[in-house]
N, C-alpha and C positions, 0 to 999 in steps of 0.2 A: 620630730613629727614622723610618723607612720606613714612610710608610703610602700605601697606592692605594684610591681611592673612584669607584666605579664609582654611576653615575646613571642613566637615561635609559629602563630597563625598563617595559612594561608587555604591555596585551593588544591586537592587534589583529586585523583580521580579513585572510585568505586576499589576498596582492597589496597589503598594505598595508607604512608604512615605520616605522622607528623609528631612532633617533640613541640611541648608545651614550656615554655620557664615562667616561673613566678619570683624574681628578686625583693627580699623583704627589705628597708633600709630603716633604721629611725630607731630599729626595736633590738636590743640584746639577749635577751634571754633564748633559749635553746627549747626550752619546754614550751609545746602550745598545739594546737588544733590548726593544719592547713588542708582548706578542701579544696576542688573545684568543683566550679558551677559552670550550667549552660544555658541560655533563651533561646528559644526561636522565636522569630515573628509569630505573635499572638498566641504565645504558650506564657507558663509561668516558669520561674527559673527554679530547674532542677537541679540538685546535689546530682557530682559524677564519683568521685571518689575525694577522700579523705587521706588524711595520716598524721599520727601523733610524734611530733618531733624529734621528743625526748625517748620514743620507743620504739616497738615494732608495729604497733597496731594499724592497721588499715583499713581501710573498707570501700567497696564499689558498686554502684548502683548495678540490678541486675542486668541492664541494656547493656554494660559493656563489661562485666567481667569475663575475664579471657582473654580480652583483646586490648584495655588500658593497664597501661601498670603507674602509679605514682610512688613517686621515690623523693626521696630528701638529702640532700648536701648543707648541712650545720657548718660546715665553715664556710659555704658563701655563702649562707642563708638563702636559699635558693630552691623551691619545689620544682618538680619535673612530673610533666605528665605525658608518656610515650606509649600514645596512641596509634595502634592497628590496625588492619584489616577492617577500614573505615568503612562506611556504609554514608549512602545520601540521607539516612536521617538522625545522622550525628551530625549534620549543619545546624551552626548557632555561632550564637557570640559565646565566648570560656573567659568565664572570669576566675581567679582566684581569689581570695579569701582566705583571713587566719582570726581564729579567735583567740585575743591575745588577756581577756578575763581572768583567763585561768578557769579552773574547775570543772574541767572533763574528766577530771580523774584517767588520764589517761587512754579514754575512747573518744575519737572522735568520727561523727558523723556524718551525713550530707545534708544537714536541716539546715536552710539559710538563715533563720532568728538565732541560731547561735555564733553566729560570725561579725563581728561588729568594724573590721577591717577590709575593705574590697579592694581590688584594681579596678582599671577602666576596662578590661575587656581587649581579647583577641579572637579577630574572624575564623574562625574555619567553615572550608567550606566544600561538601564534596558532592562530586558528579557521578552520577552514571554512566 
């Protein structure tokens, strides 16, 4: 069974950083689509950045490129998302997400209809 375990939430203050993990377990393969997503209260859940496992590809919504970087570790199957110069309306719940379908051809996005594997979500949350 597929399970993703996302770690590394918590609170900090305005320009501070936080480290994101996503542990995949259940799943072998190397090749696949891992995003992260974020909610706020009374938003809908946004794509933050993406990355194709099996490659280089990435990609990061315009609110935080510059300041998140997502990276991947294939042998402990393990996304990372090392989040900067935070701002208070980067607060949300982050979840991860992999599309394990197949057929990205190698790109992967922040669209939540193509992620058919979630975690339960970690808080962050930042002040002013």
């Amino acid at each position: 069974q597929v399970q993703l375990q996302e770690s590394g939430g918590g609170s900090v203050q305005s320009g501070g950083s936080l480290r994101l993990s996503c542990e995949v377990s259940g799943y072998t393969y190397s090749s696949y689509c891992m995003g992260w997503f974020r909610q706020a209260p009374g938003k809908e859940r946004e794509g933050v950045a993406a990355i194709y496992t099996g490659g280089s590809f990435t990609w990061y919504a315009d609110s935080v490129k510059g300041r998140f970087t997502i990276s991947q570790d294939n042998a402990k199957n393990t996304s990372y998302l090392q989040m900067n110069s935070l701002k208070p309306e980067d607060t949300a719940m982050y979840y991860c997400a992999a599309d394990l379908d197949g057929g990205s051809g190698g790109y992967c996005y922040g669209l939540v209809y193509e992620y058919n594997y979630w975690g339960q979500g970690t808080q962050v949350t930042v002040s002013s």
